[in-house]
mmJSON file of the N, C-alpha and C atoms, coordinates in Angstrom:
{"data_MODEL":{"atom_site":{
"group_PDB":["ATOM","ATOM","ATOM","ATOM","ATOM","ATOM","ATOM","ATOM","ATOM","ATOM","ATOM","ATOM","ATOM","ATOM","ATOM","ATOM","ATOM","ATOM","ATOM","ATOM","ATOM","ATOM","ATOM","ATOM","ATOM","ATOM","ATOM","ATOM","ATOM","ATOM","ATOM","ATOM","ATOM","ATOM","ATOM","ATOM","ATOM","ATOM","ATOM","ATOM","ATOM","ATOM","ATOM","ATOM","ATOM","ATOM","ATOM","ATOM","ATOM","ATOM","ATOM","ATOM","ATOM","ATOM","ATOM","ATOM","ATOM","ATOM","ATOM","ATOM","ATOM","ATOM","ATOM","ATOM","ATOM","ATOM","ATOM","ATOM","ATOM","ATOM","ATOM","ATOM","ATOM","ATOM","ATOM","ATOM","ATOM","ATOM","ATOM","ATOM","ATOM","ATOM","ATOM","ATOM","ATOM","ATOM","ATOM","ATOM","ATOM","ATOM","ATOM","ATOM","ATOM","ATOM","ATOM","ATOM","ATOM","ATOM","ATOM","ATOM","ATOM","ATOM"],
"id":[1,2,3,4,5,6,7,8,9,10,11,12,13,14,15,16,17,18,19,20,21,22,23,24,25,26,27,28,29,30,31,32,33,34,35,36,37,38,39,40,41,42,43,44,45,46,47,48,49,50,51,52,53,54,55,56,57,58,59,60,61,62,63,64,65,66,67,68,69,70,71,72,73,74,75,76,77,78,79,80,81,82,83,84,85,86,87,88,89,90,91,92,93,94,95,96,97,98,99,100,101,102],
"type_symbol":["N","C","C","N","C","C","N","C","C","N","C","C","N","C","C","N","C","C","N","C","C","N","C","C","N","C","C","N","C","C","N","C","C","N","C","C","N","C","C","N","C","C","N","C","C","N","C","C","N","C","C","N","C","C","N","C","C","N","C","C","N","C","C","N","C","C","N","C","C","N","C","C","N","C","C","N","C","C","N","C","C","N","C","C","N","C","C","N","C","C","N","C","C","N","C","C","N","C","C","N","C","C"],
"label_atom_id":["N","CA","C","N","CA","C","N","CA","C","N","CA","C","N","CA","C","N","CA","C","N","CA","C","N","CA","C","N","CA","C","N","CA","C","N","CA","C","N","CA","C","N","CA","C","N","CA","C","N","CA","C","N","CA","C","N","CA","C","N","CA","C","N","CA","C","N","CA","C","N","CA","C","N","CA","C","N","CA","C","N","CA","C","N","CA","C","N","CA","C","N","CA","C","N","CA","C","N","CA","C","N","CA","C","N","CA","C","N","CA","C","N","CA","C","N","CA","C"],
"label_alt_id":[null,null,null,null,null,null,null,null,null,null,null,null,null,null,null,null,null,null,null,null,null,null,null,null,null,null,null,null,null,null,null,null,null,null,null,null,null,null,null,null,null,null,null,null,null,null,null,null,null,null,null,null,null,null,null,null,null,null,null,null,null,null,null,null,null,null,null,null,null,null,null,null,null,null,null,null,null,null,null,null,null,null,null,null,null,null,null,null,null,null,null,null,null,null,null,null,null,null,null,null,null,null],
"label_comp_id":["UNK","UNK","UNK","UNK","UNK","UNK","UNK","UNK","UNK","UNK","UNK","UNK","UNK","UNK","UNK","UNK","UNK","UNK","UNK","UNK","UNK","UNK","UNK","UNK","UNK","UNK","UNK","UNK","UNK","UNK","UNK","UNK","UNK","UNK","UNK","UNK","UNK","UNK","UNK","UNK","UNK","UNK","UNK","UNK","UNK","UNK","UNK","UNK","UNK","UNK","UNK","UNK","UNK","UNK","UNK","UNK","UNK","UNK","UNK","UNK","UNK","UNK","UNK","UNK","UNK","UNK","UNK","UNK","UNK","UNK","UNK","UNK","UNK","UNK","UNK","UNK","UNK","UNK","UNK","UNK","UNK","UNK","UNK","UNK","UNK","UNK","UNK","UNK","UNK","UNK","UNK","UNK","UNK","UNK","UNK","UNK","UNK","UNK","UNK","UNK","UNK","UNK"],
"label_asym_id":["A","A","A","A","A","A","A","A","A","A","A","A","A","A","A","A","A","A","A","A","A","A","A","A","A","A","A","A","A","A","A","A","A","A","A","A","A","A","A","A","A","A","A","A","A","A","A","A","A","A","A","A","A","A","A","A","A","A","A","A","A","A","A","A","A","A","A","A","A","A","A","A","A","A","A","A","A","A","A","A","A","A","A","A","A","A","A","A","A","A","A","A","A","A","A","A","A","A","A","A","A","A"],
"label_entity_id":["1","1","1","1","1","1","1","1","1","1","1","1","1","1","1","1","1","1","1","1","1","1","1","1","1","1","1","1","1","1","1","1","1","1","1","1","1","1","1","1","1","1","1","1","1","1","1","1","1","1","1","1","1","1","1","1","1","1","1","1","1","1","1","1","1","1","1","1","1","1","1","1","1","1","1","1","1","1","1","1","1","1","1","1","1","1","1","1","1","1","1","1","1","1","1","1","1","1","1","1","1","1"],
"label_seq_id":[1,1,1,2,2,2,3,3,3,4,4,4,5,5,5,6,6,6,7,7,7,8,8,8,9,9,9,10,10,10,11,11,11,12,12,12,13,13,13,14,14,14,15,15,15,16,16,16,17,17,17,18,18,18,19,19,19,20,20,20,21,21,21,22,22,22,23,23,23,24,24,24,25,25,25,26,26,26,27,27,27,28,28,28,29,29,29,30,30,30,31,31,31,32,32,32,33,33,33,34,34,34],
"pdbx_PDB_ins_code":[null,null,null,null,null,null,null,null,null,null,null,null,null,null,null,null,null,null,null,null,null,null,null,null,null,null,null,null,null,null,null,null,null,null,null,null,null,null,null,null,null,null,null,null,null,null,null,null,null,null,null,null,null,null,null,null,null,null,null,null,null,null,null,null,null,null,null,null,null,null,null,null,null,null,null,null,null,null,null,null,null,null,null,null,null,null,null,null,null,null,null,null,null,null,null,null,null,null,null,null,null,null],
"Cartn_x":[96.98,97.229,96.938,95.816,95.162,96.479,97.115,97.594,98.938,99.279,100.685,100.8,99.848,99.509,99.619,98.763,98.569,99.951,100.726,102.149,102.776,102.736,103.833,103.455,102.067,101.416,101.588,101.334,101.59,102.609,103.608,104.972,105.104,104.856,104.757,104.206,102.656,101.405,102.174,102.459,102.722,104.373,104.956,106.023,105.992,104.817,104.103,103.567,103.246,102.115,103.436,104.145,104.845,105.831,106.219,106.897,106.122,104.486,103.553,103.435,103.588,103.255,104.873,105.308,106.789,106.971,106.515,106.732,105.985,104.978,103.065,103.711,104.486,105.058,106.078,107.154,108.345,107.04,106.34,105.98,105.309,104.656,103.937,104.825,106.097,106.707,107.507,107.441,108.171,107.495,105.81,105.226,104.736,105.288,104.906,105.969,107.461,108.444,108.438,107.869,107.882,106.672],
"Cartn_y":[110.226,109.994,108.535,107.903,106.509,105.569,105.857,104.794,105.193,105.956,106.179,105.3,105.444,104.787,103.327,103.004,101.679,101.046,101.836,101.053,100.902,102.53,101.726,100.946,100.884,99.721,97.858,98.12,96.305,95.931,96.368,95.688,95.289,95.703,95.586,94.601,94.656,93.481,92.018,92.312,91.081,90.368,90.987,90.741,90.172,90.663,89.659,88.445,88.321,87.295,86.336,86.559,85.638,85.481,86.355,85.582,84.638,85.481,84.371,82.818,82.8,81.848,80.666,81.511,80.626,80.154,80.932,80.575,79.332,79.385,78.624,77.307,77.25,75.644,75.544,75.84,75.394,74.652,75.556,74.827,73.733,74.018,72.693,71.109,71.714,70.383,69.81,70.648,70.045,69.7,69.57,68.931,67.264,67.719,66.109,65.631,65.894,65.188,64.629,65.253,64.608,63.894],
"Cartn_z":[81.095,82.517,82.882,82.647,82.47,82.526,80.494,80.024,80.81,81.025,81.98,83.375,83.991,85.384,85.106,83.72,83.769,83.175,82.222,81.89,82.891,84.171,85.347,85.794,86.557,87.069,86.379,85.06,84.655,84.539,84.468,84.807,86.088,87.049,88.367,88.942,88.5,88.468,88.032,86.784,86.173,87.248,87.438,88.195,89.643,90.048,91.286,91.226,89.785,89.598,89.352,88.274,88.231,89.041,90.078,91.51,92.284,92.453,93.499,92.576,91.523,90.598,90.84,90.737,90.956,91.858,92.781,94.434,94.672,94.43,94.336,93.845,92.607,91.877,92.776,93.296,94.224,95.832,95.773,97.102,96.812,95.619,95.201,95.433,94.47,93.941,94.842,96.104,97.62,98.092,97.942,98.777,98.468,96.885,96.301,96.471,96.386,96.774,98.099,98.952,100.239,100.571],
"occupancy":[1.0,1.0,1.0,1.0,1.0,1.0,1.0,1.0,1.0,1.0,1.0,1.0,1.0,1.0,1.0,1.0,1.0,1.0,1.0,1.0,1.0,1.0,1.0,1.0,1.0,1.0,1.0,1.0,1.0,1.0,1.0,1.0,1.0,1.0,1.0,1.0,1.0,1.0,1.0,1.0,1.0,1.0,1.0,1.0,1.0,1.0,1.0,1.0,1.0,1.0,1.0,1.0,1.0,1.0,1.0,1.0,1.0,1.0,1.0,1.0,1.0,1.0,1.0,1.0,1.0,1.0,1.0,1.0,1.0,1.0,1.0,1.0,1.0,1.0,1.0,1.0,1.0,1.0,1.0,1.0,1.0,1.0,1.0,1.0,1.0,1.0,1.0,1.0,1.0,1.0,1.0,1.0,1.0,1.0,1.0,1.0,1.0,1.0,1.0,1.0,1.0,1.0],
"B_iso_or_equiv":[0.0,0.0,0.0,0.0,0.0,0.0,0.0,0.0,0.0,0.0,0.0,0.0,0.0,0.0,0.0,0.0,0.0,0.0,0.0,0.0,0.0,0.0,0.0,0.0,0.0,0.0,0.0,0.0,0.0,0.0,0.0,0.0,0.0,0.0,0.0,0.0,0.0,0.0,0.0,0.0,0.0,0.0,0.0,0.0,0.0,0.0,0.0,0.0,0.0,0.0,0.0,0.0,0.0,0.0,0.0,0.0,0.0,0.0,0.0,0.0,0.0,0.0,0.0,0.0,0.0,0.0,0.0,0.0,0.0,0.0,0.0,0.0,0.0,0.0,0.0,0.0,0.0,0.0,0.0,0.0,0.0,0.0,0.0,0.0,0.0,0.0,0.0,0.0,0.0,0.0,0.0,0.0,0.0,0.0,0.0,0.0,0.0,0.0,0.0,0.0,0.0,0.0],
"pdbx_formal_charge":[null,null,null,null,null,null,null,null,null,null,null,null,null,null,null,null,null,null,null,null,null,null,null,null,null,null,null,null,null,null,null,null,null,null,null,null,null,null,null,null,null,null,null,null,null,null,null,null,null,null,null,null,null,null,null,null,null,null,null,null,null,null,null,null,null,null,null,null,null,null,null,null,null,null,null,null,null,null,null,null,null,null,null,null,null,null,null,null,null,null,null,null,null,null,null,null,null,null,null,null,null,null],
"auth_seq_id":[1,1,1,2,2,2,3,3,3,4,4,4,5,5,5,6,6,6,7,7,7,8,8,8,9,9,9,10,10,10,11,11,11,12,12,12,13,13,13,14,14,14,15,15,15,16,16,16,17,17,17,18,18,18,19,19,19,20,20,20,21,21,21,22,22,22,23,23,23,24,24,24,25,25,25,26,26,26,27,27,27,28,28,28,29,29,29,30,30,30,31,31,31,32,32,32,33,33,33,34,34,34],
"auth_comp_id":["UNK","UNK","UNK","UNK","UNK","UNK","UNK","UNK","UNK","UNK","UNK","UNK","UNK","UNK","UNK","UNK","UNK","UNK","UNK","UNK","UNK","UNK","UNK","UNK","UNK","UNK","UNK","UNK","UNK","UNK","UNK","UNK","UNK","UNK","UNK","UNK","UNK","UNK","UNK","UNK","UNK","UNK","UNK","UNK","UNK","UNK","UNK","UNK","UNK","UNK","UNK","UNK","UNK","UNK","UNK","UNK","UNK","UNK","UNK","UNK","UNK","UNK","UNK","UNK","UNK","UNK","UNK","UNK","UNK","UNK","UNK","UNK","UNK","UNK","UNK","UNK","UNK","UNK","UNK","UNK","UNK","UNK","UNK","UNK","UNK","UNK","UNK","UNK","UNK","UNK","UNK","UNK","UNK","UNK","UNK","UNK","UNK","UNK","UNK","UNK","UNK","UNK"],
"auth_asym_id":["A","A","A","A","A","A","A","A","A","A","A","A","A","A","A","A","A","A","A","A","A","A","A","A","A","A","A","A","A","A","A","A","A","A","A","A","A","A","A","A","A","A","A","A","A","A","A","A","A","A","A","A","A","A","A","A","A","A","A","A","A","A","A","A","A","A","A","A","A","A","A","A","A","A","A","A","A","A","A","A","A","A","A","A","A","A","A","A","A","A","A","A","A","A","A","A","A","A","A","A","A","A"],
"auth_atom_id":["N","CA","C","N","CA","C","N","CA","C","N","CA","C","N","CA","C","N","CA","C","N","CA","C","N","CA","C","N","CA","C","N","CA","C","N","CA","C","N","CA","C","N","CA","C","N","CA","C","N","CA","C","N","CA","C","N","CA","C","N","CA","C","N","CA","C","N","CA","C","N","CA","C","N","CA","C","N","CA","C","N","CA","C","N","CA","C","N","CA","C","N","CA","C","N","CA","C","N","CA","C","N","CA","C","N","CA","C","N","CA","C","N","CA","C","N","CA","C"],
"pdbx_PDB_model_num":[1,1,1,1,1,1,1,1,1,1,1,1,1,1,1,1,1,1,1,1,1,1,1,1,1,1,1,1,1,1,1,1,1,1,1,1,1,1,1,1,1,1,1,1,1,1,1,1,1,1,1,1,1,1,1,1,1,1,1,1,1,1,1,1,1,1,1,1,1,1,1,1,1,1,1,1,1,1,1,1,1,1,1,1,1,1,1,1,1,1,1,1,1,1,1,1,1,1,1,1,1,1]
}}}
């Protein structure tokens, strides 16, 4: 039950992180451009 929860769960996790992460460098690199 655990490892079930946790396979749907980390795909998910990880899929946020690396949107907030992506998001996080685009805003970054517009703020140094300007």
């Amino acid at each position: 039950m655990i490892l079930f929860f946790s396979s749907l769960i980390a795909p998910i996790f990880v899929g946020i992180t690396l949107a907030t992460y992506k998001y996080w460098l685009e805003h970054r690199s517009d703020k140094k451009h300007k």
